[in-house]
N, C-alpha and C positions, 0 to 999 in steps of 0.2 A: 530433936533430931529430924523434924517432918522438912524443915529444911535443906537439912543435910544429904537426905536420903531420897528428894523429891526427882521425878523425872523430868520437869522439864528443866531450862537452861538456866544456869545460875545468874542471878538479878544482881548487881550491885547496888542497894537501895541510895538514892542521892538526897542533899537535899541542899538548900538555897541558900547563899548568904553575901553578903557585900565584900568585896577584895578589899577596904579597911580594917572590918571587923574582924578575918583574918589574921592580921597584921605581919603579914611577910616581912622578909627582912632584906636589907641591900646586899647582894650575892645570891643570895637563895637562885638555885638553879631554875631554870624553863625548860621546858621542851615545844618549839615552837612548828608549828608544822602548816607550808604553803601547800597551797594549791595548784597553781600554775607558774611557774612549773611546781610537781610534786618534790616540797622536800622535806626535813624533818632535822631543824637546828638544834642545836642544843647553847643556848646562851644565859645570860643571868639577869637579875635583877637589878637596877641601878635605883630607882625611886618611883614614888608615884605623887600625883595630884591629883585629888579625891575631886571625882565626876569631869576629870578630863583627859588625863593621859596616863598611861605606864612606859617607863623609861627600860630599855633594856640595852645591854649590848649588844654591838652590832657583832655576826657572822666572823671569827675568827681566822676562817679559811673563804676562798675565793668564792663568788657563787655568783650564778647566771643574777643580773638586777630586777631586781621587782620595782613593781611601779605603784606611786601611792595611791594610796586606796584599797589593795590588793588584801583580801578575805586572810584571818590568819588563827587557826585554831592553835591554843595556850593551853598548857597542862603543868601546873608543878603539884609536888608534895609537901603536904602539911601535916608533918607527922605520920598518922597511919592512915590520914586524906588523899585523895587524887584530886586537886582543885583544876577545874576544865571551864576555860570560858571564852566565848569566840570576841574578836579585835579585826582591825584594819590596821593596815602600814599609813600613818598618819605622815610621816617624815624620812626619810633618812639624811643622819648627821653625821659629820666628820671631823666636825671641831666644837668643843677642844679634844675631844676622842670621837673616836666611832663608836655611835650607838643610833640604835631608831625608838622613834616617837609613837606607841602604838592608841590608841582610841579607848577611851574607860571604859570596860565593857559594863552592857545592860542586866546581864543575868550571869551569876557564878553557880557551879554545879559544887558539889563534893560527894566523892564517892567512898563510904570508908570500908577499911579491911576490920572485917568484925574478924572474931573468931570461930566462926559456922560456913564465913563466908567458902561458898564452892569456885573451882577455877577448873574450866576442862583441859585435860590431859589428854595424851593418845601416849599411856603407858603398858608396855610390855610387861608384863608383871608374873611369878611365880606361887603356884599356891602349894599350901599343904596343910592336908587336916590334921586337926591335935591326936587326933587318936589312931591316926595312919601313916605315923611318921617315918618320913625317908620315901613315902609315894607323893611326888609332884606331880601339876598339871602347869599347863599356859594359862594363861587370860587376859584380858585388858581390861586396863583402868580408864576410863572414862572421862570422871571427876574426880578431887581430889579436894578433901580440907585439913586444919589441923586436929579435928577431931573423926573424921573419917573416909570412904569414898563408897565410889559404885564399882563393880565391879564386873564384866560382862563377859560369857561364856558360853561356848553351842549344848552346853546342858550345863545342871545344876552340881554346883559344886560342895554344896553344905546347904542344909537344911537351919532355918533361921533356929537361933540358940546356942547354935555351935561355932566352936571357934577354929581359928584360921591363923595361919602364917602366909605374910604376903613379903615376899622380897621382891625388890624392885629397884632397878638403877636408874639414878639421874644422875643432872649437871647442876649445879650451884654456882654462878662466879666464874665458869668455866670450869669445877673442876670437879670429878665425878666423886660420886656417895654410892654405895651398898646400903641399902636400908633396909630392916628386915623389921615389919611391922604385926605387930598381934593383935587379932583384930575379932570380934564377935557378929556372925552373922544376924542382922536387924531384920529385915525382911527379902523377901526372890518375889521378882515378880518377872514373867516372860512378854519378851519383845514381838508380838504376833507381826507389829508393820515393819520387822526388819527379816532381808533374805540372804540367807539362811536365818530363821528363827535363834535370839538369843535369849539369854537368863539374864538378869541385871539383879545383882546382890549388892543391897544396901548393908556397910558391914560400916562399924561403930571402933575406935583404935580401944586400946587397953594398955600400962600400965606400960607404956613408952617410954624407952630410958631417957635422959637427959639430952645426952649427945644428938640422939634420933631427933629429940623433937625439935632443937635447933636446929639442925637441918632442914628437916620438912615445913620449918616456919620457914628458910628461907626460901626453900621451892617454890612454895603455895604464894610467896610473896614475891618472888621473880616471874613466874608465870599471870598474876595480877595485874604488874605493870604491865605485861604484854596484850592481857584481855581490855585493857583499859586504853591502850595506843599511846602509853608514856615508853614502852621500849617496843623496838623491834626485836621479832624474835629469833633474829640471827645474833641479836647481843646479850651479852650478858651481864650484871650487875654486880 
């Protein structure tokens, strides 16, 4: 849980490998994202040729022309992977389809969703102690995993050991959840370099129904894609 409950900002640990060894598939979606101008396509796989190019399709809808050479950050998903590796617009083609030619990239990242992994939130949330039941308070959730979050408030909520009810509304897909989560106080530690002074409670989940916790995997993994800049966070998956 030092992980889970640490204060600084959650890391999504990467590590290196070649876009063969991968082995992507033709369609597997991208998310391609220019520079100048700023944009953020969404197109697909078409093939590749190892140490020269990635084939993709070309922009579905209309868009201002890039010009070759033009810098191009790459991002798809490889299972519970975020594959991110930088390209250039090598070509653009229009026969026998529209597709462009992008530049084999030098270095592939991957970032995976562990199950510890933290995504920060700016979650409204409600508490109430097990033993003072029917007395709520406010607070905000911070971070968030699928095994537990922070939780932060202008005083202490619960004393670590003790346990908590945290309801909380989100969005999934567009479409909201009531979650009401049971959760044991890990540790409090107070926020002296924020003003007004906060509490930040490390609390650990418990004994999450089924339903709940599909949900909150989906959360935790829609808000992922967005710490990662595979979605925008106007969208939703």
């Amino acid at each position: 849980m030092s992980n889970l409950l640490s204060l600084s900002n959650p890391v999504f640990q990467s590590e290196s490998l070649g876009l063969m060894q991968l082995r992507p598939s033709p369609g597997d979606a991208l998310r391609v994202e220019t520079q100048l101008p700023k944009m953020r396509l969404n197109l697909r796989l078409i093939g590749m040729l190892e140490g020269e190019a990635v084939l993709v399709t070309a922009p579905a809808r209309h868009i201002t022309p890039l010009t070759e050479g033009s810098p191009l950050q790459v991002r798809m998903l490889m299972g519970n992977r975020l594959c991110h590796f930088s390209s250039r617009l090598q070509r653009v083609q229009t026969q026998p389809f529209g597709h462009w030619i992008l530049s084999w990239p030098d270095k592939i990242e991957l970032s995976p969703l562990r199950a510890h992994s933290r995504v920060p939130v700016n979650l409204a949330v409600r508490i109430e102690r097990e033993e003072l039941e029917g007395m709520s308070q406010m607070a905000w959730c911070s971070d968030l995993s699928l095994q537990g979050a922070a939780i932060d408030a202008g005083h202490p909520l619960a004393r670590p050991g003790e346990r908590l009810f945290i309801t909380a509304r989100i969005s999934v897909a567009g479409i909201d959840h009531m979650l009401l989560l049971p959760a044991r106080v890990k540790n409090l530690v107070t926020l002296e370099q924020q003003s007004p002074r906060l509490f930040r409670h490390g609390v650990e989940f418990f004994d999450l129904e089924e339903e709940i916790r599909l949900v909150l995997a989906g959360f935790v993994y829609q808000q992922w894609l967005i710490e990662t800049g595979y979605l925008d966070a106007s969208e939703k998956v």
